[in-house]
N, C-alpha and C positions, 0 to 999 in steps of 0.2 A: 700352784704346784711348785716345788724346790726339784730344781735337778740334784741336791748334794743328796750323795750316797756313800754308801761306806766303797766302794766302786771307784767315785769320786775323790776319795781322800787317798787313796793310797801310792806307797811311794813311786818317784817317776827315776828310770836307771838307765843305765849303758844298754844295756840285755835289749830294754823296750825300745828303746830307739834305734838297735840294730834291728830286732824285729821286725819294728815298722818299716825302716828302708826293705828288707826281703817284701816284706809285705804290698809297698809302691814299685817293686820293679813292673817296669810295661807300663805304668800308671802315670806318673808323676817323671817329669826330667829330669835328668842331673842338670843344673841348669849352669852354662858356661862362667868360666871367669873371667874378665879381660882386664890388662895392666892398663893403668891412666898416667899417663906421664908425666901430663901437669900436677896433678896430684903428687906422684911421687917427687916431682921438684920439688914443690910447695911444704911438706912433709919433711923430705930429707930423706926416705928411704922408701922401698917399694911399695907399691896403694894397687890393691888387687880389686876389683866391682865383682861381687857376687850376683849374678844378674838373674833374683827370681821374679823383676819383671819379665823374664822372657819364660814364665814357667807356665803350664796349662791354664787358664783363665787368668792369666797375668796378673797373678799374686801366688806366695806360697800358701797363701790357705788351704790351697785341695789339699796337700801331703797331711795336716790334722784333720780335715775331713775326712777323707776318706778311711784312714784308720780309723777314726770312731767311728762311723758307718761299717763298714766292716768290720768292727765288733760288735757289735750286735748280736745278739740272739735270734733265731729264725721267728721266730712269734713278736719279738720287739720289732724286728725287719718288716712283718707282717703288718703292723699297725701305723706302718711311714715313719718320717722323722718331720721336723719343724725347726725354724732359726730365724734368729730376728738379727738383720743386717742394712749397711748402708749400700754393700756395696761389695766388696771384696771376699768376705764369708759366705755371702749369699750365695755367690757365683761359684767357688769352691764345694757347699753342700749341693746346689744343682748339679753339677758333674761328678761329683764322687754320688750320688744316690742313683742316679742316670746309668752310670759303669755297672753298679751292684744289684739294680732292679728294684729299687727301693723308691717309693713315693715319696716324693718331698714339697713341702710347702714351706714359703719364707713371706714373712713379713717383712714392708720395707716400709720407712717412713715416706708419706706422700711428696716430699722434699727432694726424693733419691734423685741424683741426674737419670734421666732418659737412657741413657747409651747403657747404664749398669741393670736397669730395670728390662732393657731386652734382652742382655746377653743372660741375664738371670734365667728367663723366659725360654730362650734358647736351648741353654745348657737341661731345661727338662723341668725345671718345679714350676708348680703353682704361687705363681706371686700377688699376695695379699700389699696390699697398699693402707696403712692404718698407723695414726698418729701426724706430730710434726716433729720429734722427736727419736731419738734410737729406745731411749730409755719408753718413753708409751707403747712403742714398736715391742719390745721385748718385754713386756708386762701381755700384750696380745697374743704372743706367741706361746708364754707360760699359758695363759687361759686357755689356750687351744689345747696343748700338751694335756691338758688337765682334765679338757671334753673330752678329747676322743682318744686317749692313750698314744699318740703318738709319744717318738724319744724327742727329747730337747735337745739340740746339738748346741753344746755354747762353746762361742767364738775361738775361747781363749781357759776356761776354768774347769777343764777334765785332764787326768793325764795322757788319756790316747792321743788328745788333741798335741799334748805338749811331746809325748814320742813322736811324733808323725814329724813335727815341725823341729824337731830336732835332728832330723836329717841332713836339715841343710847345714850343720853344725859337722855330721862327718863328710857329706862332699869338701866340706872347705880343707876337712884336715887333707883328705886326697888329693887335691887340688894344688894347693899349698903348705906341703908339710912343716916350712918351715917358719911359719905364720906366725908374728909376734902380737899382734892385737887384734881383733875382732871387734869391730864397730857395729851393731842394730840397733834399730830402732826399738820403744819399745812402746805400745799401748796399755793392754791388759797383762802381758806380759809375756804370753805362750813362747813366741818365736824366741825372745831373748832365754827361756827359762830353758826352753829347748835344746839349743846352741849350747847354751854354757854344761848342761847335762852331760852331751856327746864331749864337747871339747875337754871338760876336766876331767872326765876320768880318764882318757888317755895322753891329756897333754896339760895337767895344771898350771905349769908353768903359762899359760896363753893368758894375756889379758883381756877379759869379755870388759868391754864398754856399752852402756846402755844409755838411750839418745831419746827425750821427750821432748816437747812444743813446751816452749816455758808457760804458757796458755791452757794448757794440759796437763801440768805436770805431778798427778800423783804419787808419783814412787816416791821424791825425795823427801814429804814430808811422812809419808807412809812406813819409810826406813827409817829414819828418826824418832817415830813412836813405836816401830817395831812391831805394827800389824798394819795392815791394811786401813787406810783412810779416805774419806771422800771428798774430791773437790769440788764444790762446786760450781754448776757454769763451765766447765770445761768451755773454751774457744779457740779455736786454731783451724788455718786452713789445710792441715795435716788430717780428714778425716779419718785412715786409716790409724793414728791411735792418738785420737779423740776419745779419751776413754776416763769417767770420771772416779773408777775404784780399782784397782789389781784387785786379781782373783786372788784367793784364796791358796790355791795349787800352788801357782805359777809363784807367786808373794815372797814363797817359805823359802823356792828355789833359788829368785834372782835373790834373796837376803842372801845365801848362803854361796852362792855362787857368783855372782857377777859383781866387778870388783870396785865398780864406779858407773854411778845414772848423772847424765848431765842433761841441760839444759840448751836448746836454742832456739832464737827469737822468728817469729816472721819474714824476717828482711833475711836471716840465715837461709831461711828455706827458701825464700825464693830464687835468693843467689846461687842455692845448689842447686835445684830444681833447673836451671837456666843453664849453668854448668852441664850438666848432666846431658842436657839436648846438644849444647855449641859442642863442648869438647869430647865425650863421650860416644856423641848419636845415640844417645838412650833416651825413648819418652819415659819418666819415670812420676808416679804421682807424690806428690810433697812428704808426705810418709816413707815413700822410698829414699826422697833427700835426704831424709833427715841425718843417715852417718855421714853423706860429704857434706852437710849443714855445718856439725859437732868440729870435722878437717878442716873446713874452712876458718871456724871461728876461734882455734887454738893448734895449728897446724905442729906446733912443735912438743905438744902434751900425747904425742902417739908412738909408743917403741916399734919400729916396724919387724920385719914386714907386715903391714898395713892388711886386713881384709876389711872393706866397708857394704853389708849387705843392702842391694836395691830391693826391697822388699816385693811392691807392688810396680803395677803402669798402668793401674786402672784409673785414669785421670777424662773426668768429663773436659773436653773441649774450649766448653765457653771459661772454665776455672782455669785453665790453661793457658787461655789468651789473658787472661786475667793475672794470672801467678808471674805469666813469662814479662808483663810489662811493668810487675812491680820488681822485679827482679831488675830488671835493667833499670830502674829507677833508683835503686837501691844502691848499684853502681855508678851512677852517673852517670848514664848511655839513654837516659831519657828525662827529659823535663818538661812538667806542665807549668806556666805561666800566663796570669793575670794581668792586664795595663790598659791603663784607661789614654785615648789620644783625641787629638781634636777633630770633629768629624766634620771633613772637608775632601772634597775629588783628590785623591791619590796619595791621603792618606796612610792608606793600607798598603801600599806598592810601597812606601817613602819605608815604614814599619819594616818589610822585609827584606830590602836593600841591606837596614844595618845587620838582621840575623843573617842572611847571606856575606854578609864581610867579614864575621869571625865564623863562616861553617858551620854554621846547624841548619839542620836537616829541615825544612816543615813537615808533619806527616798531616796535621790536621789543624782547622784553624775555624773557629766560632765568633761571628762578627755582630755584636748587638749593639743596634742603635738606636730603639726605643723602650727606653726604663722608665720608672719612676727614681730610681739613685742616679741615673745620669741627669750631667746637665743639658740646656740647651742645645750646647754645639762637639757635647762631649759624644763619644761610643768606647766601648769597651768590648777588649778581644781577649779570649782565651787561648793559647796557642800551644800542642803536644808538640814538642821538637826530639830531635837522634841529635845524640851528644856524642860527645867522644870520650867521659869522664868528669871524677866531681870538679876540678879544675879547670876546666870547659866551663861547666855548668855558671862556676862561679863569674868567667870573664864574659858569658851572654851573659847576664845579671849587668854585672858592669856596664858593657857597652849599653843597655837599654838603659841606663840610670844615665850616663853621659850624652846621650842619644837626646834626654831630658823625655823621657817616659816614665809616668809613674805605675810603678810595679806592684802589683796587690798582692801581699800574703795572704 
């Protein structure tokens, strides 16, 4: 079953995303703004956090949810809705159907973290678990749509969806009138097509910035051929826009509107992502890094005053623990290393005399002494240390190489 309709195609304005906000009052937050300092140093002019991890199901989805659920027809209302998610839309259509009395079932890939798969649950839908995939995920939920007439709610490629989410596009003008740039992220596209909707027709002068996982990154070859193209394998630990085609909608708008799609890598995200908790106090999911990703990685390419949207903070845990240590890795405030020593009684005390005389930290340490690669009287230890920076990092290097430790890349 295709969700495009002529419904679907038609154009997205000022009007509809004023609408929608009337529409989200009592619904949906106006979700705070807070100034970053460091940032603003870093910058050179003011850096504002649009913070809609801190919006109802911590991400902006519910605001396009819920208006297209609330557009609805009573007999389409009648027959539920349906969405195929990992995670963050999921939990948005659970709550905006929940608010409106409307049945909703979401398929999630068997893969989905645990914590997103309860609150999905929570928030009020039936959660189907089918595929390993988003993309098998959303082929399941077409099927469904298709049996039983349910509506298909998609993520990102209606325009209610992109009024709704262009909301956050006029809190910012309220917020910060006198806003010179506008950083989001951008997956399928909604949010960014959203924003720049609201913000240009009453403030063209705003420059909209648009922020992919270079892992992910659809738009810029897509803008280049000037429709929509598909990447394959999309990979990035950004699943919130992990997304391997722009919609169609959303596509025509960020062309036309949004003035520049950049790129940033892994080690970016996790650096923001890391930022974000240390300097911030925001748990934020690697998606929501992704505009202080874009800041960090060309701080002087941004006219300010600065707005950078935290999109999401729906971040499973164990990714968390995982993001936050390559982030410090990334900087040089953590190192793993490899050395092989002679194994003999005190040894291993003799080993961490010399990392305690230049200051590193042990956090964790793996002591093997029966391999087939070792020798006889050899053992071999893996050791996580707390650094203090890449320059650190480099003089432990050192001292174990002077120490007469052989260090394993």
């Amino acid at each position: 079953m295709s969700y495009r309709t002529a419904d679907s195609l038609r154009p997205v304005t000022l009007d509809d995303v004023r609408g929608a906000q009337k529409m989200l009052t009592g619904v949906a937050r106006a979700t705070a703004m807070e100034g970053s300092r460091h940032l603003s140093q870093l910058v050179g002019s003011p850096v504002h956090l649009k913070c809609e991890n801190l919006q109802r199901t911590g991400s902006f989805k519910l605001r396009g949810a819920y208006v297209r659920i609330a557009g609805l027809l009573p007999e389409e209302r009648a027959a539920g809705v349906v969405a195929a998610s990992a995670g963050n839309h999921a939990q948005g259509v659970a709550l905006a159907s929940s608010l409106l009395g409307v049945h909703s079932t979401v398929f999630m890939p068997n893969g989905a973290p645990l914590p997103k798969i309860s609150a999905t649950r929570e928030y009020g839908a039936e959660v189907r678990l089918h595929g390993q995939v988003v993309d098998e995920t959303l082929a399941a939920a077409q099927e469904y749509a298709a049996e039983t007439g349910a509506v298909f709610i998609h993520p990102f490629d209606h325009p209610d969806i992109i009024a709704g989410q262009g909301t956050v596009g006029l809190e910012i003008l309220d917020q910060c009138p006198e806003v010179g740039t506008i950083v989001v992220g951008i997956g399928g596209g909604g949010l960014a097509a959203g924003i720049a909707v609201a913000v240009k027709a009453v403030r063209p002068d705003v420059r909209i910035v648009g922020v992919q996982a270079a892992g992910a990154a659809a738009y810029p070859p897509s803008l280049a051929a000037g429709r929509p193209v598909t990447v394959a394998n999309p990979a990035t630990m950004a699943d919130g826009i992990r997304v391997g085609r722009p919609g169609d909608v959303p596509f025509a708008l960020v062309e036309e509107l949004v003035d520049e799609v950049r790129t940033v890598s892994e080690d970016q995200l996790s650096a923001a992502l890391l930022l974000c908790l240390e300097r911030a106090k925001m748990v934020v999911e690697p998606a929501g890094a992704s505009p202080v990703a874009a800041l960090l990685g060309e701080p002087g390419a941004f006219a300010g005053p600065v707005v950078a949207v935290l999109s999401g903070g729906n971040v499973d845990p164990v990714l968390l623990q995982r993001v936050l240590r390559h982030g410090m890795a990334a900087q040089g405030r953590y190192l793993a290393v490899r050395l092989r020593l002679t194994d003999r009684p005190g040894a291993l005390a003799t080993l961490l005399g010399v990392l305690s005389a230049v200051d590193a930290n042990v956090l964790d340490v793996s002591h093997v002494r029966t391999d087939p690669r070792l020798g006889l009287a050899e053992a071999e230890v893996e050791l996580h240390l707390e650094t203090k920076g890449p320059a650190h990092c480099t003089e432990v290097g050192r001292s174990l190489r002077e120490a007469g430790y052989t260090v394993i890349d």
